[in-house]
C-alpha positions in Angstrom: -39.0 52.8 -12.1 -42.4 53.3 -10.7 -42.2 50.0 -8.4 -39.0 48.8 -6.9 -37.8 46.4 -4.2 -36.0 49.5 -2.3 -36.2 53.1 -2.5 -33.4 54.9 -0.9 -33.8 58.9 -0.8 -30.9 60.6 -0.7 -27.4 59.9 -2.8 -24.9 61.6 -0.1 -22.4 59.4 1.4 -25.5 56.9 3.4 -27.4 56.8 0.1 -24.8 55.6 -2.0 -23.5 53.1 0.6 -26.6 51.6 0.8 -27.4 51.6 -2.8 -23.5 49.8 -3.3 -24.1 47.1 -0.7 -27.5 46.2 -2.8 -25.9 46.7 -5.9 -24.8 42.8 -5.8 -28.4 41.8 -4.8 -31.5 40.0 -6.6 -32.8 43.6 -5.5 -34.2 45.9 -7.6 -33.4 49.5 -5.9 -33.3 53.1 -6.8 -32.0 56.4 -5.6 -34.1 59.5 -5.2 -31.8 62.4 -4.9 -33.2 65.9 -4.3 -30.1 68.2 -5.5 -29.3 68.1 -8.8 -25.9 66.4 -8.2 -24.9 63.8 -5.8 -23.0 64.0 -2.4 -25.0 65.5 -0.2 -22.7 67.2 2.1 -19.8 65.9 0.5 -19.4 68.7 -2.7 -16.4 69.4 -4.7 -16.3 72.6 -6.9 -13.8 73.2 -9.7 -13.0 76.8 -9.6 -9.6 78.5 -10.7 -8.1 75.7 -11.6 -8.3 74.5 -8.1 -10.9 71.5 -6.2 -12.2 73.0 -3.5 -14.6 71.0 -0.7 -17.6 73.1 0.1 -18.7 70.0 2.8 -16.9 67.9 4.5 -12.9 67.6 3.4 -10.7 65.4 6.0 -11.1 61.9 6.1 -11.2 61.0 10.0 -9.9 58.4 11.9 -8.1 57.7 8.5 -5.9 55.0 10.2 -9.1 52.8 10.7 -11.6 55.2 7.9 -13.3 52.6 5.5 -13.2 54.6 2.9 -10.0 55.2 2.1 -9.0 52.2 0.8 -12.1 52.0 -1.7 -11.2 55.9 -2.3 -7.5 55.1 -3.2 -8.2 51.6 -5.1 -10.2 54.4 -7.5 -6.9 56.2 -8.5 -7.3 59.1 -6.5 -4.3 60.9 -4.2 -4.3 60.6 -0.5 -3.0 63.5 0.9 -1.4 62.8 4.1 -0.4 65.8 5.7 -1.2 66.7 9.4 -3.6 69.2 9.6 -2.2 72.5 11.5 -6.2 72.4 13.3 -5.5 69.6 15.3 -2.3 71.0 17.1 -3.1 73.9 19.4 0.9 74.6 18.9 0.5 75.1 15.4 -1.3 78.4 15.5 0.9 80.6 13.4 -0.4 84.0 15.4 0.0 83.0 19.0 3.5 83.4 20.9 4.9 80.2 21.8 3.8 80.6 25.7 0.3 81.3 23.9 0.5 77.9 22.2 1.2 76.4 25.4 -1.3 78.0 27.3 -3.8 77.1 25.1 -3.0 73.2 24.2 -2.7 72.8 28.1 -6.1 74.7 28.7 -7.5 71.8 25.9 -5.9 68.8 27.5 -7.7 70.0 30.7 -11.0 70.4 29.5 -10.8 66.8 27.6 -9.8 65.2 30.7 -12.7 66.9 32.3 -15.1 65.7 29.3 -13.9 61.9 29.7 -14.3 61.7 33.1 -17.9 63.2 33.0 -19.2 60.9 30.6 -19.2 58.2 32.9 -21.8 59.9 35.0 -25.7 59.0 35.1 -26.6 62.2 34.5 -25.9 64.0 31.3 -25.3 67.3 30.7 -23.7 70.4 28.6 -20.4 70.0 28.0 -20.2 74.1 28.9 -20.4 73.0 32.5 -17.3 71.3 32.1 -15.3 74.5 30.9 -12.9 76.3 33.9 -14.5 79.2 35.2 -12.6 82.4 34.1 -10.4 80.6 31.9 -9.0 82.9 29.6 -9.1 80.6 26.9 -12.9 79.7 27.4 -13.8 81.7 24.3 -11.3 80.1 21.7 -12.5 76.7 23.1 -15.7 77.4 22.3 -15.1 78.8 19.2 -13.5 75.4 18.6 -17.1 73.5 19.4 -18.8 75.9 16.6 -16.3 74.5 14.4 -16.0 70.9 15.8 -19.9 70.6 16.8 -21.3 73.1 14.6 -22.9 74.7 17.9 -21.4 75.9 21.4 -20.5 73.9 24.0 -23.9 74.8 26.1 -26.2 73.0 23.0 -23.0 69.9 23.3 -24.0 66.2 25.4 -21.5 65.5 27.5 -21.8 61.6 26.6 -22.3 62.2 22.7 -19.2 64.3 22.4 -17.6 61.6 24.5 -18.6 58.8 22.4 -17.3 60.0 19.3 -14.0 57.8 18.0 -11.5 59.7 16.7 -8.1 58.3 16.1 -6.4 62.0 15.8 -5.4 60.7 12.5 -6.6 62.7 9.4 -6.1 62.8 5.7 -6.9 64.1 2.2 -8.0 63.7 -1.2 -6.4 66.0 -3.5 -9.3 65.9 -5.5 -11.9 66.7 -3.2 -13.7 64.8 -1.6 -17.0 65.5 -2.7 -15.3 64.1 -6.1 -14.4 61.1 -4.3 -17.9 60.2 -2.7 -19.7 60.8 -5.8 -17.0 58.5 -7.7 -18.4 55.5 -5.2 -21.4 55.4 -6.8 -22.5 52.3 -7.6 -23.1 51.4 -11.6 -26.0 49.2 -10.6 -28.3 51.3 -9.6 -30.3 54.1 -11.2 -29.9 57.6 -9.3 -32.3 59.9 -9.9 -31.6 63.7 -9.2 -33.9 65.9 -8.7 -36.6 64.3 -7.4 -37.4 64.8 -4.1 -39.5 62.7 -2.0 -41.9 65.3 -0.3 -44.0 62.2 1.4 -43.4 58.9 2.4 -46.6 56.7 3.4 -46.1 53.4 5.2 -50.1 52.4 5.6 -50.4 50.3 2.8 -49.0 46.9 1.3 -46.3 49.1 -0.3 -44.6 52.2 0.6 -45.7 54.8 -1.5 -43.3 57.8 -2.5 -44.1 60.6 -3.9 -42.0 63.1 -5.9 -42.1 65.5 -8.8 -42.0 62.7 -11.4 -44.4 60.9 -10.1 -45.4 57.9 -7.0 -42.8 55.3 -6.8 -43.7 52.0 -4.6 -41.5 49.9 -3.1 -41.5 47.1 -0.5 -38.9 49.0 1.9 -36.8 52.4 1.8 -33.9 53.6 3.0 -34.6 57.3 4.4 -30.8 59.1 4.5 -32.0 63.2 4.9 -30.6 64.9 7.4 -32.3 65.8 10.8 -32.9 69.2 10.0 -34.8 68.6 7.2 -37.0 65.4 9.1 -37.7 67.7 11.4 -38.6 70.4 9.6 -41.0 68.1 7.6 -38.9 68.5 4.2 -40.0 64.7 3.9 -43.0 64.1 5.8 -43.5 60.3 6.6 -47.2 59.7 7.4 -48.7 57.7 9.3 -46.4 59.7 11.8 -43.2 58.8 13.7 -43.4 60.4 16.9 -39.9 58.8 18.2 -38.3 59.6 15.1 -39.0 63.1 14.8 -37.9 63.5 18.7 -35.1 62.0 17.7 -34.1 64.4 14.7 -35.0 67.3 17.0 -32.9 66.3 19.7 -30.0 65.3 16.7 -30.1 69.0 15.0 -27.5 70.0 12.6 -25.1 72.8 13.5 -23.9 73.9 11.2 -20.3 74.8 9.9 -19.5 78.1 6.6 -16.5 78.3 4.8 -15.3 81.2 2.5 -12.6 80.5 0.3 -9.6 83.4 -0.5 -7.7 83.3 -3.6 -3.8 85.2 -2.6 -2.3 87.0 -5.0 1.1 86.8 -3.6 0.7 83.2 -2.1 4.5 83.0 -1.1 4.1 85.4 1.4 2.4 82.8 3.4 3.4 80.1 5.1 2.2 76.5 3.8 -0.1 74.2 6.2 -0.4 76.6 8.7 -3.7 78.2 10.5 -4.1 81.5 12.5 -7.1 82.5 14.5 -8.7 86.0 13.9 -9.3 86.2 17.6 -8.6 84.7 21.2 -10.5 86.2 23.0 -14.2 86.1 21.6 -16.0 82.9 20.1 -17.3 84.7 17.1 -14.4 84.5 15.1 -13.0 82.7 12.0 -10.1 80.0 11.8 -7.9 80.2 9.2 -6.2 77.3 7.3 -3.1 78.9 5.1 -2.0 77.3 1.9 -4.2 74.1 2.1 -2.3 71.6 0.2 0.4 74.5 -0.5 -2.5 75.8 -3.0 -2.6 79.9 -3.5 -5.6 79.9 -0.6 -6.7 80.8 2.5 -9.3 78.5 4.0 -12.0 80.3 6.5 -13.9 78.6 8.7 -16.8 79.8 11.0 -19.0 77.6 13.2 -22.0 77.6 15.4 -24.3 80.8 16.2 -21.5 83.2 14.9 -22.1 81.1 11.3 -25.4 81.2 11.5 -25.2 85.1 11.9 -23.0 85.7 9.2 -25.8 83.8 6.8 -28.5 85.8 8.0 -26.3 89.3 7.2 -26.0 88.1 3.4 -24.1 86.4 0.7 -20.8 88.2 1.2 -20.9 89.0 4.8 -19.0 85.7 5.9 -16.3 87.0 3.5 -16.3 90.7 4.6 -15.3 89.6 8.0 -13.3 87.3 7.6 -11.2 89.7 5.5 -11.5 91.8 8.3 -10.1 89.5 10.8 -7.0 88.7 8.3 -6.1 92.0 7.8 -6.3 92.7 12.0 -3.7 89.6 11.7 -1.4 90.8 9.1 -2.3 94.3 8.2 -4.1 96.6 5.6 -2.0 95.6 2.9 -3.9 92.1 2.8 -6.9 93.5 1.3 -6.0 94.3 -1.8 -4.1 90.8 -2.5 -7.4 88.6 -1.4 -9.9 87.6 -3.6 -13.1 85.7 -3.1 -13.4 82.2 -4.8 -16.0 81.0 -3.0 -18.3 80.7 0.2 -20.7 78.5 1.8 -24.1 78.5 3.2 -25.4 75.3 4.6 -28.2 76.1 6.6 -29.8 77.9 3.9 -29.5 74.7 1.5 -33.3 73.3 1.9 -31.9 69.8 1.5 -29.6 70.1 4.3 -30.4 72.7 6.6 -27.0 72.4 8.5 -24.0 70.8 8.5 -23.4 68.1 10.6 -25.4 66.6 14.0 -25.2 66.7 17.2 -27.1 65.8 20.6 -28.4 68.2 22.8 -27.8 67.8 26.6 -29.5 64.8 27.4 -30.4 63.3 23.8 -27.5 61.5 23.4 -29.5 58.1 23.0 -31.2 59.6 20.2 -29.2 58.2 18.4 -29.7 54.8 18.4 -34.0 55.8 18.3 -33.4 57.5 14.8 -31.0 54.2 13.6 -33.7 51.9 14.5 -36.3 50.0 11.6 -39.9 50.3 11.6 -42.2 47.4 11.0 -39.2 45.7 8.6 -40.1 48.7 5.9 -38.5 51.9 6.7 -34.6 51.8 7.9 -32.9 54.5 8.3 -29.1 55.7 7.3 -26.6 59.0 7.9 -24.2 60.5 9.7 -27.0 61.1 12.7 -27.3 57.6 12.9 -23.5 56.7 13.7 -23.1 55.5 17.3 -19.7 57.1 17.2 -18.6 58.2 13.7 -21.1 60.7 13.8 -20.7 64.0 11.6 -18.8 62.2 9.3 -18.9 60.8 5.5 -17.7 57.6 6.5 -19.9 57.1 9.5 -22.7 57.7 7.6 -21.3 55.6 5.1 -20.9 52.9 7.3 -24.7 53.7 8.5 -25.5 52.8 4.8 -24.3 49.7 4.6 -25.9 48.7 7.9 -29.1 49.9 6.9 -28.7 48.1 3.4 -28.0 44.6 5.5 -30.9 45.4 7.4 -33.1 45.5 4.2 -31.7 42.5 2.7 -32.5 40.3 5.8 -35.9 41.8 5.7 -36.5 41.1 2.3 -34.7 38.0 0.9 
């Protein structure tokens, strides 16, 4: 498919929205997918008998999530099971006056959060943190895992803005397996073929990729931030707001190491331990996901970003570590490693999930905006309040797909 109505580059959850929405359409359209799969940041492995998600997992919001109704209609099991993250009293490690301590500490610095956002000015959500509060690490610990980066690299008014109903689900099966299951029959994804450039200076849009130019009358660009600005697609003539926009939207990013237990009964199910209080460089650990034999690591931020830089099994090293400062020597011989992550090394996503730097909030809306009724643009970055989520950059998609349809037709 050398010429097209619509090219859309990218087939995670923005790319296949859009690519569903003009599925219906007089359109012709087609997918250009870099990875050799499809999902972007939404992947589901198989291994030990057991789905794992190396992306995103939860379904947020899932009281008012669009996508769990077309996920469910599809057969698939919606787990619906509070998560032991979102209660502060449900750390299985702290004392009960710990717990208390530390959900009141939270509530506090929410309260403070929602009543900056209102201001003129923005600013770093690190400003709004209690001086000397003891739990000042743990809370930004929770950023790197919430964010993706500390509070200090966190807007104020974007972390404000996001929706989130507390509510939050999920699918047995992975999610990754769900997301890629939405992909619409009528039209042809193509993986692996990267778009490297994208030109806009001529009565078509001209692609071009390892299999050769593909024109098209519009595109639909869904690659992360990181890699726009990086210039892992470079868009020429140039987009000076847009790639503002991407840089003031970077990724942080968010690891995960998976641990097979040997003697899974001697844990408790749904429950999650920190390895540490009192430092933000340290791991949060999700026991018996789903009652599966497991334990689920998570590291955020600069401290995840580290651990990538010391190697392929550093991220599990210490998290090992941390577990057996938690419940002894004994652990390490009845841990084994299934699995790990490394997002910001993946060249077609360079991170994790976005966010807006101090001030940048409004990028947001710049990097959602068309050009010249040819180029639109669709993910997570783009998502006024559903931001570092599958389905607000699913919703994205289908926006952007509208957008090319009233352009076109």
């Amino acid at each position: 498919m050398t010429e097209v109505d619509v090219a859309i580059i990218g087939a995670g959850a923005a790319g296949l929205a859009a690519a569903s929405a003009l599925s219906a359409s007089p359109l012709s359209a087609v997918v250009l997918e870099a990875q050799d799969r499809i999902g972007g940041r939404a992947h589901t492995v198989a291994l030990a008998g057991l789905p794992l998600d190396l992306g995103c997992e939860w379904l947020h919001s899932a009281d008012h999530n669009p996508l769990v109704a077309a996920i469910a209609a599809r057969g698939l099991t919606i787990d619906k099971t509070p998560p032991p993250w979102a209660n502060p009293e449900a750390t299985a490690n702290f004392s009960a006056a710990e717990r208390q301590a530390y959900g009141k500490a939270f509530a506090a610095f929410d309260e403070r959060i929602e009543a900056a956002a209102g201001d003129a000015t923005d600013r770093p959500a690190s400003d709004l943190l209690e001086a000397g509060n003891r739990w000042n690490p743990l809370l930004n610990a929770f950023s790197a895992y919430y964010n993706g980066a500390e509070f200090d690299q966190v807007s104020v008014q974007d972390y404000a803005a996001y929706d989130d109903s507390g509510v939050n689900w999920r699918i047995a099966e992975g999610y990754g397996t769900a997301i890629a299951g939405l992909a619409p029959s009528g039209v042809r994804i193509v993986p692996g073929c990267p778009v490297s450039l994208l030109r806009h200076d001529g009565p078509r849009l001209r692609l071009e990729t390892p299999r050769g130019v593909v024109q098209a009358r519009a595109a639909v660009v869904c690659v992360s931030t990181a890699v726009l600005a990086a210039g892992g697609l470079r868009i020429l003539p140039e987009l000076p707001a847009k790639l503002a926009a991407a840089e003031g939207l970077p990724l942080g990013l968010a690891d995960k190491v998976f641990l097979r237990l040997d003697e899974p009964e001697a844990f408790p199910v749904e429950a999650m331990v920190y390895g540490a209080s009192d430092r933000t460089a340290t791991g949060s650990y999700h026991l018996r996901p789903l009652g599966r034999p497991i334990i689920e690591a998570f590291f955020g931020g600069t401290h995840a970003r580290a651990l990538e830089t010391d190697g392929p099994d550093a991220a599990a090293a210490f998290a090992i570590e941390e577990l057996v400062g938690v419940y002894g020597s004994g652990l390490r011989g009845r841990v084994s490693v299934l699995a790990r992550t490394a997002w910001a090394s993946d060249p077609w996503a360079r991170g994790s999930y976005s966010h807006a730097l101090p001030g940048r909030a409004g990028e947001r809306a710049v990097l959602a905006a068309a050009v010249d009724g040819r180029l639109f643009f669709a993910g997570e970055a783009c998502s006024p309040n559903a931001f570092s989520t599958a389905h607000g950059a699913w919703e994205t998609g289908e926006r952007a797909a509208r957008e090319v349809l009233a352009a076109l037709l």
